[in-house]
VOMAR-382058 format. One record per residue (C-alpha): residue in one letter; x, y, z; residue number from 1. Coordinates in nm, 4 decimals, decimal comma. Layout:
N
+---+----------+----------+----------+-----+
| r |        u |        v |        w |   k |
+---+----------+----------+----------+-----+
| A |        X |        Y |        Z | NUM |
...
+---+----------+----------+----------+-----+
This chain:
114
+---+----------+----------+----------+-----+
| r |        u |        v |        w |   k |
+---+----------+----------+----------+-----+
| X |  -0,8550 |   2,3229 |  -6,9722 |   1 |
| X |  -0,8208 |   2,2104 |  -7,3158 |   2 |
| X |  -1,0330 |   1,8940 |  -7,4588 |   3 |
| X |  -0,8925 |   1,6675 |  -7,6644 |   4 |
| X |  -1,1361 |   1,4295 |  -7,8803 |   5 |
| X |  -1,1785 |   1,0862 |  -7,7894 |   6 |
| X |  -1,1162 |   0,7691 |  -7,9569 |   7 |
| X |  -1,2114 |   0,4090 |  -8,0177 |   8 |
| X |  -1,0365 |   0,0902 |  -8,1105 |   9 |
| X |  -1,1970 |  -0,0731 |  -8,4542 |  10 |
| X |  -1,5380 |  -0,1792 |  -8,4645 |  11 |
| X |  -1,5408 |  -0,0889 |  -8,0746 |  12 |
| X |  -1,7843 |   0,2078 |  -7,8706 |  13 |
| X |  -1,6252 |   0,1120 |  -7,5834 |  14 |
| X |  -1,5242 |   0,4102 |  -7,3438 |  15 |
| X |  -1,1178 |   0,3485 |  -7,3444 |  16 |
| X |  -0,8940 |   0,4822 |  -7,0070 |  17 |
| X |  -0,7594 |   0,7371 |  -7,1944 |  18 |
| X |  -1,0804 |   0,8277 |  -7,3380 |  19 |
| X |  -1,2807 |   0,8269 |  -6,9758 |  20 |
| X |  -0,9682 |   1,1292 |  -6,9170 |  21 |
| X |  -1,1203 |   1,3379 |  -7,1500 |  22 |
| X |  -1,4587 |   1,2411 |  -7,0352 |  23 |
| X |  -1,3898 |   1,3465 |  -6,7098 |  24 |
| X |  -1,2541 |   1,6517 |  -6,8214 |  25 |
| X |  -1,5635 |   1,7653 |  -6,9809 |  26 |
| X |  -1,8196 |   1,6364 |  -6,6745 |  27 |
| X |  -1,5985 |   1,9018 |  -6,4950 |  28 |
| X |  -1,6936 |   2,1785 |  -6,7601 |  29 |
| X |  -2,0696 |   2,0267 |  -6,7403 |  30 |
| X |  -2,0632 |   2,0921 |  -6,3650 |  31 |
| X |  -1,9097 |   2,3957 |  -6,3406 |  32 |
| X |  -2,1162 |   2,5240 |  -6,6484 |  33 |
| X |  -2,4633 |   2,4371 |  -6,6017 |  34 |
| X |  -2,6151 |   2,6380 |  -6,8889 |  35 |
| X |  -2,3909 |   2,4698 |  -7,1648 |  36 |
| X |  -2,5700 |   2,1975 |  -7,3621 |  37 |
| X |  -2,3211 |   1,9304 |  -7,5805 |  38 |
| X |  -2,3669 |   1,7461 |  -7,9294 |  39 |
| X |  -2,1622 |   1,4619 |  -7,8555 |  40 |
| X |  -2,0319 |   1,4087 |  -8,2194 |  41 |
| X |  -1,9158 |   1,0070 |  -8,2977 |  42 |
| X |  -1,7316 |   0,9432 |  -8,6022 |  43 |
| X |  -1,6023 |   0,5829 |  -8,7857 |  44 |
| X |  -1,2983 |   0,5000 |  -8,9833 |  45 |
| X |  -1,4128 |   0,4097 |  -9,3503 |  46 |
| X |  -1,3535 |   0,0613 |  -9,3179 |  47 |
| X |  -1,7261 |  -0,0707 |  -9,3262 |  48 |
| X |  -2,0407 |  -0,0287 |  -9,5208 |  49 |
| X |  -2,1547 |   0,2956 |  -9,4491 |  50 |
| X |  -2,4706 |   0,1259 |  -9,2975 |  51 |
| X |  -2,2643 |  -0,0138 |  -9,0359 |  52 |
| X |  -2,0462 |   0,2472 |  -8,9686 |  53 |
| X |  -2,3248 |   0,4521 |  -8,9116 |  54 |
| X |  -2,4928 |   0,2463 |  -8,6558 |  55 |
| X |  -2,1449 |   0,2198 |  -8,4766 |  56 |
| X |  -2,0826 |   0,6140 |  -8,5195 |  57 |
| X |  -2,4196 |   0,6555 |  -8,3007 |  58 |
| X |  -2,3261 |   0,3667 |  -8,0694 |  59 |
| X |  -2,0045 |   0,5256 |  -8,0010 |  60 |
| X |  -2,2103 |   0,8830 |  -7,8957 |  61 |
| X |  -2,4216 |   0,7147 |  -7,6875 |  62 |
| X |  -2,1704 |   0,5139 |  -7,4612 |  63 |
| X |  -1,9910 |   0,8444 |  -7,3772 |  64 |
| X |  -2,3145 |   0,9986 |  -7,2973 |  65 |
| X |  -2,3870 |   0,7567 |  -7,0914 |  66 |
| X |  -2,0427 |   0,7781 |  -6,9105 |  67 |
| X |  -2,1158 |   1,1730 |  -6,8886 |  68 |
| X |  -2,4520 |   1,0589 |  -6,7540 |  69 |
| X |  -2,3042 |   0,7728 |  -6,4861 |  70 |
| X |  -2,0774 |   1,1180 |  -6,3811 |  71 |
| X |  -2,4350 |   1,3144 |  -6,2566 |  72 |
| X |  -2,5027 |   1,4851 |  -6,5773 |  73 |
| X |  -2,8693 |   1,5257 |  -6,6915 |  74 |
| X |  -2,8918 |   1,3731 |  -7,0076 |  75 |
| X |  -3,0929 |   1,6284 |  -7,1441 |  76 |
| X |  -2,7658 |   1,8061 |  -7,1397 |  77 |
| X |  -2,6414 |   1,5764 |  -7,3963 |  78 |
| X |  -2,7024 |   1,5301 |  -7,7799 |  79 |
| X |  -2,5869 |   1,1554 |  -7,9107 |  80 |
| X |  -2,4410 |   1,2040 |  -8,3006 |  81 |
| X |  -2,3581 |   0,9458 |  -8,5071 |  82 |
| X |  -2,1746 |   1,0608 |  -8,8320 |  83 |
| X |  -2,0652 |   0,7104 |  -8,9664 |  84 |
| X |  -1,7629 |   0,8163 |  -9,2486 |  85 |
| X |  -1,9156 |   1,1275 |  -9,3528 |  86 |
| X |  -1,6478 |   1,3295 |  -9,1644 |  87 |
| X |  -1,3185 |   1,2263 |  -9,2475 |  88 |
| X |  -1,0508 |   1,3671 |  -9,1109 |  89 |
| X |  -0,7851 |   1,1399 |  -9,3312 |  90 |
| X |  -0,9393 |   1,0378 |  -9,6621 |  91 |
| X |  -0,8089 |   0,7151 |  -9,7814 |  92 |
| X |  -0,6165 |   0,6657 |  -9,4570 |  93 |
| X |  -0,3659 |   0,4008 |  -9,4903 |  94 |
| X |  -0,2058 |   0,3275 |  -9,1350 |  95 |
| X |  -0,3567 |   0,2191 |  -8,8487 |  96 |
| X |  -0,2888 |   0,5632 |  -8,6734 |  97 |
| X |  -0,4611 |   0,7259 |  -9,0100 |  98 |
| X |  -0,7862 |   0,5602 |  -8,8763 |  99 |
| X |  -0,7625 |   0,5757 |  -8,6012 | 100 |
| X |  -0,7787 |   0,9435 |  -8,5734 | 101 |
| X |  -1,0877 |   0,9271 |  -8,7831 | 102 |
| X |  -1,2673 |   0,6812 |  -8,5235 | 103 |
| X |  -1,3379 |   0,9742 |  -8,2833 | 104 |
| X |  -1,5711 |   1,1723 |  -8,0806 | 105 |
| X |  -1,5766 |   1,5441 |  -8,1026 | 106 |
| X |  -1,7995 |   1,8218 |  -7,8104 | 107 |
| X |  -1,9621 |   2,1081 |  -7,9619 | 108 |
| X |  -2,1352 |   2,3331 |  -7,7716 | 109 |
| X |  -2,4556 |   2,3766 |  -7,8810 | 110 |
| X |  -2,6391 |   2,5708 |  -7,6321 | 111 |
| X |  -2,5138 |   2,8154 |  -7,3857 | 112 |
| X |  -2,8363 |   2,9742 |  -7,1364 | 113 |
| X |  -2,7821 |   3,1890 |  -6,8148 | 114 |
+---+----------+----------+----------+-----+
């Protein structure tokens, strides 16, 4: 089952529909995976002071923990990582679908136990 990243609209952590798919996806990896630990990684557009962006980068990793969490995921499952603009995936975008894809969340496994 393949996970895509998540997104946000600007200067929003808000869980979207499509990103509560996703979401939902990965609670069932969580659940049928109980050993795997996840860095939720949160990432801004560059559209901010870097201050901000990096409170809102964090804000963004903690409201889809906490929708992993409302799911019945121990949250010390869960890492919340806020990146701010650090992590560009589009330098100097210029459309709106440019930043978009840069306001995201990525999953990395970070700890697998038996």
């Amino acid at each position: 089952m393949p996970l895509d990243n998540i997104y946000y609209d600007l200067d929003k952590a808000e869980i979207r529909p499509d990103a509560a798919l996703e979401l939902d996806k990965l609670v069932k990896i969580l659940k049928d995976n109980p050993g795997i630990r996840i860095e939720l990684s949160s990432h801004t557009d560059a559209r901010s002071s870097d201050e901000y962006n990096q409170d809102l980068s964090q804000r963004r990793a903690e409201s889809a923990v906490e929708y992993i969490v409302s799911q019945g995921i121990n949250a010390s499952r869960l890492e919340a990582k806020g990146y701010g603009e650090r992590q560009l995936i589009i330098e100097n975008a210029q459309t709106e679908e440019e930043h978009q894809i840069n306001r995201r969340t990525e999953f990395k496994v970070i700890e697998i136990t038996e």
